[in-house]
N, C-alpha and C positions, 0 to 999 in steps of 0.2 A: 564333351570330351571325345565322342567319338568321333566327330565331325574334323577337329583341332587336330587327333592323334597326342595330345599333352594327356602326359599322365595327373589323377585328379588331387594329386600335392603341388605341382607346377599351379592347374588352375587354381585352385586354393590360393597361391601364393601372388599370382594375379589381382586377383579379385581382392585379397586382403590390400595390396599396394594399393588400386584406383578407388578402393574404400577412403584407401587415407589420405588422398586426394580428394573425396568427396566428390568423383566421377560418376558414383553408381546409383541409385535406387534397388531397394528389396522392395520387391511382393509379396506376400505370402498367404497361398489359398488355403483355404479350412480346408484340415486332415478326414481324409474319408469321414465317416462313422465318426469324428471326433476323437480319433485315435492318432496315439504319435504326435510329432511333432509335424508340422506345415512345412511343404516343401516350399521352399524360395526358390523365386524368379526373379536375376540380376537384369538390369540394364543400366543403360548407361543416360545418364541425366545431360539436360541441355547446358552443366557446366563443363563437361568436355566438347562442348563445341557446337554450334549449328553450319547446314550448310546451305547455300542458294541452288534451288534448278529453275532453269528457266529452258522454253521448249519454244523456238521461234517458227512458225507452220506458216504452209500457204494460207491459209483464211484464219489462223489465230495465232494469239501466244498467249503462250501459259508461265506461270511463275509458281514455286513451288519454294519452300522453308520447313529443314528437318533438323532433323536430331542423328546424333552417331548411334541411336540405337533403330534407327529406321524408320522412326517415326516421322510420319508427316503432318508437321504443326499446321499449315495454312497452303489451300492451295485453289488459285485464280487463274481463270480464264476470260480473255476476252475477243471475241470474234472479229474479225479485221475480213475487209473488201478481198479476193484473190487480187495477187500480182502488187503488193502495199508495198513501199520503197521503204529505204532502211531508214528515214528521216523521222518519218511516220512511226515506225516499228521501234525504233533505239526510246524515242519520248516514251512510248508505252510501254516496255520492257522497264526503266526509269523507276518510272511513276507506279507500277504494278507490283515490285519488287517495296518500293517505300512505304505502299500501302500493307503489303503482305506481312513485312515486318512489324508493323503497327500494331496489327491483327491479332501475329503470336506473341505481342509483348515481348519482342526479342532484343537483350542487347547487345549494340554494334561487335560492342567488344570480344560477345562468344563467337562473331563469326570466323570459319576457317577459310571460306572458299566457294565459289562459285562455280559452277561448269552450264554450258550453255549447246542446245543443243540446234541445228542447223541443216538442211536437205544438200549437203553438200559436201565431199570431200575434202580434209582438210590437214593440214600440213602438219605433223608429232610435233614439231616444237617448237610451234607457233600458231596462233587462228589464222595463220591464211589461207583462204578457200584454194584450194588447188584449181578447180574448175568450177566457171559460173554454175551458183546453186540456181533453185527453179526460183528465189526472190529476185528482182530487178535492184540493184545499187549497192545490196549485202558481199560485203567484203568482210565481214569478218571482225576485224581489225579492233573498228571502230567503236564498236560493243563493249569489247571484251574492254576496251581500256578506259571506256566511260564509267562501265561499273569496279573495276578494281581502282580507279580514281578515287569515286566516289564514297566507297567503302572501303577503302585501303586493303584490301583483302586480294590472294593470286584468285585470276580468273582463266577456265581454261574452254576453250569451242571443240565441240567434235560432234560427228557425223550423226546424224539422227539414227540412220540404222544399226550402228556403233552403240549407240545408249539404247536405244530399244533392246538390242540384246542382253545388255550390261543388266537393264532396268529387269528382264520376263529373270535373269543369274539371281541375279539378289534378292530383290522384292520377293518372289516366287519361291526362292529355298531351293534354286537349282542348281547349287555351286559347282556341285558335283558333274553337273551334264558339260557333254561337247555341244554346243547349243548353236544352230544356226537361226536369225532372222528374221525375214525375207518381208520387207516393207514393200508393197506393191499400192502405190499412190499415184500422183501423174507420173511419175518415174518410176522406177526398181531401183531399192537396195538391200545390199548386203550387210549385218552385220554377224561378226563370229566372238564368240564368246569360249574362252575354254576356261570353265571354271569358276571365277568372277574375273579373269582379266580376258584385256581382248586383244584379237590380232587384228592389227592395222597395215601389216607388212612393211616393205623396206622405207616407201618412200607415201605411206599413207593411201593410198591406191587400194585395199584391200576392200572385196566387198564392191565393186563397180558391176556386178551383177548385173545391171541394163544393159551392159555392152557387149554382152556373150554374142557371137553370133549364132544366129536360131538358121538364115538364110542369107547363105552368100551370097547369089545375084539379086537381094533383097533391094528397097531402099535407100539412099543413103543416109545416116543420123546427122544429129546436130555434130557430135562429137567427128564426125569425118570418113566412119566406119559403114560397111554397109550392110542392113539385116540383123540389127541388135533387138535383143530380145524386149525392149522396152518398146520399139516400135508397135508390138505386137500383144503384148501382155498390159501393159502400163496404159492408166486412166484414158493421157491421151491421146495412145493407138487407137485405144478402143473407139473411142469417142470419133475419133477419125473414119473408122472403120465401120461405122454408124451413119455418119454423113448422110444425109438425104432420108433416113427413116423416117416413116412415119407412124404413130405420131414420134415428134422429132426429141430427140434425145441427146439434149444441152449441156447437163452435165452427168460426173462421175453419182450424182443421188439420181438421176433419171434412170440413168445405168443401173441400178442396183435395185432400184423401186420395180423397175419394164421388167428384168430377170426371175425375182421375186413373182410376177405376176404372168412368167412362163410365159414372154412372149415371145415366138418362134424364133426369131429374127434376132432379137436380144441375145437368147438363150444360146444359140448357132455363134456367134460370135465371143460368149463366156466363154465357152466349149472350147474355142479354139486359142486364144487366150490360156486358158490353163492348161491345158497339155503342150502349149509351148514352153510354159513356165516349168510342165512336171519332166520335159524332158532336159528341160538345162540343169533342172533343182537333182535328176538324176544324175548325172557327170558329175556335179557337184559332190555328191552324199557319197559318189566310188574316191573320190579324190581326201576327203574331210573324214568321212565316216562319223560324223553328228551319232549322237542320241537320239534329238529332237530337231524338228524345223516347225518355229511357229513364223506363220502369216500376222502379219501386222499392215499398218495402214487403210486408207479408208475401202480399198477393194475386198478387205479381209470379209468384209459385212456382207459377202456374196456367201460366206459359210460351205457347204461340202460343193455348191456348185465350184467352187476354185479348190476346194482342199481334197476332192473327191478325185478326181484326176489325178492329181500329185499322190495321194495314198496308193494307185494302183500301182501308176509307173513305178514307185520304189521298192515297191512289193516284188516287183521282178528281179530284185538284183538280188543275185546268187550266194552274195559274202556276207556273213555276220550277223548280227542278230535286227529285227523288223527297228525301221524308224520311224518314231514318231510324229506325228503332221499332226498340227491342228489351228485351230486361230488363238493368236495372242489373248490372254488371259487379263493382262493391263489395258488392254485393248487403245485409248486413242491416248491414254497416259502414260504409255512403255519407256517413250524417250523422256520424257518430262521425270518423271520418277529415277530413271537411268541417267541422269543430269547428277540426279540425290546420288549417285550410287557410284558417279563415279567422281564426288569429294569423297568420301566413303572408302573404296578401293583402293584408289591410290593416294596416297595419304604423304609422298614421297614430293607430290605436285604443289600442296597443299602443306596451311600451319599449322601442325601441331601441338595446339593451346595447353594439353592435358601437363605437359611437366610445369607451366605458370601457374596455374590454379592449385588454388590452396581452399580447403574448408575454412567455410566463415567460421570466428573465434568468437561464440556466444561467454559476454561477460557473465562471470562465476556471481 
């Protein structure tokens, strides 16, 4: 009630309705000392609805099946080549979802909705990727309308660090916070969360955080821009930035493995790296004024070497109360779960099954 602000004759009056719907499940824990009555714990059963998350990554997807009470009935993973085309990825995502459903004995019929999550920018009211994500042939499009084909159900794409956010809101019980993101993988993103809904801005754009510039006469990016902060912080700056190392350092796990094991060279390049990060992530936190900033994505596994920098620069700034840094809590699950969270949320996107369903009528 405190959380709702409903006074507890309203909840009451709630809870009494989705009873008679046979929406709810009670629990109830033995009374301390076996005294008094058992306090009950409502939720909401899989006859108000399940929903689909699926989490498509550079080297995997995942596929996720919940419940309106946040519960996660079944949840798969399967590791995929980097750089897989969407031909590839659409069969899997298919077939991983059919399975999963199998799994939680789910049927079709409670489903409300699916959302799907993507390393790419993507249009409010539509999947179309605004700008080529980091997969090759992924448009979007083609996904989203294979599975609300197939399951008749709306299906909705948004940004990975979009749902990461969504996912640390929800899942985590941070409804309350100004919650910032910060997916730091081959690329940088932003996602912003105020409260469990997110700002996506005018035109979906919200959150393109790699493309801060760090350094004007820098490089120029993919994007056309020159001295974005991805160049510099993001997997493969670094990696870049590493060239010629020895011994030589292939990938973002070599990265993380060498730093871990304090190697000079390594360690000099994390360094610089995250205070390019703690000094955007600081203009950032004067402009948003967050509560918290978690780190997510596979760089996060660098721990205070990345998060250690960004606590101090923030620490300098002069207004308001200290902001939180840490590493995501969901850790490689954020968006995948934020997939769950955001059938969940917006519930406006999605069907609403709960006024159909009726309690089964056990003969007398």
């Amino acid at each position: 009630m405190d959380r709702t602000g409903l006074s507890r004759a309203t909840v009451s009056s709630v809870i009494g309705e989705l009873a008679g719907r046979g929406l709810i499940s009670e629990h109830r824990a033995p009374a301390p000392h076996g005294i008094g009555r058992p306090v009950a714990r409502v939720t909401l059963n899989r006859a108000a609805g399940l929903a689909i998350g699926v989490d498509v990554g550079v080297r995997h997807v995942a596929v996720a099946v919940g419940d309106l009470s946040r519960s996660v009935l079944v949840e798969r993973w399967t590791s995929l080549p980097r750089g897989h085309r969407a031909a590839e990825g659409v069969g899997l995502v298919l077939a991983s979802i059919d399975e999963a459903l199998a799994e939680a004995s789910a049927d079709p019929d409670q489903l409300v909705g699916a959302a799907i999550s993507i390393a790419a920018p993507v249009a409010p009211d539509s999947s179309r990727l605004l700008v080529p994500g980091v997969l090759p042939g992924w448009n979007g499009s083609e996904l989203t309308e294979q599975v609300a084909r197939r399951w008749g159900i709306p299906v909705a794409m948004e940004n990975d660090a979009n749902l990461g956010a969504l996912g640390e809101s929800v899942f985590r019980e941070a409804a309350g916070d100004q919650l910032l993101y910060v997916k730091v993988a081959s690329r940088i993103g932003l996602g912003i969360a105020l409260g469990s809904s997110l700002h996506r801005g005018h035109d979906g754009y919200a959150g393109e955080f790699g493309h801060v510039t760090v350094q004007p006469d820098g490089p120029q990016c993919w994007c056309g821009r020159r001295g974005c902060l991805e160049l510099y912080a993001g997997g493969d700056g670094l990696l870049r930035a590493l060239d010629g190392h020895r011994p030589r350092v292939a990938t973002v796990a070599d990265l993380i493995r060498s730093a871990h094991l304090a190697e000079p060279v390594v360690l000099d390049a994390v360094d610089s790296a995250a205070r390019a990060l703690a000094a955007a992530l600081a203009n950032v936190a004067l402009v948003l004024n967050p509560s918290s900033i978690l780190l997510g994505g596979e760089l996060a596994a660098l721990g205070d070497l990345l998060a250690g920098p960004i606590r101090e620069e923030l620490q300098r700034i002069p207004f308001g109360r200290p902001v939180r840094v840490a590493t995501s809590a969901l850790g490689e699950r954020a968006s995948l779960l934020g997939a769950l969270a955001l059938v969940l949320s917006e519930s406006s996107r999605f069907e609403d099954l709960s006024r159909e369903r009726r309690p089964a009528v056990v003969p007398g």
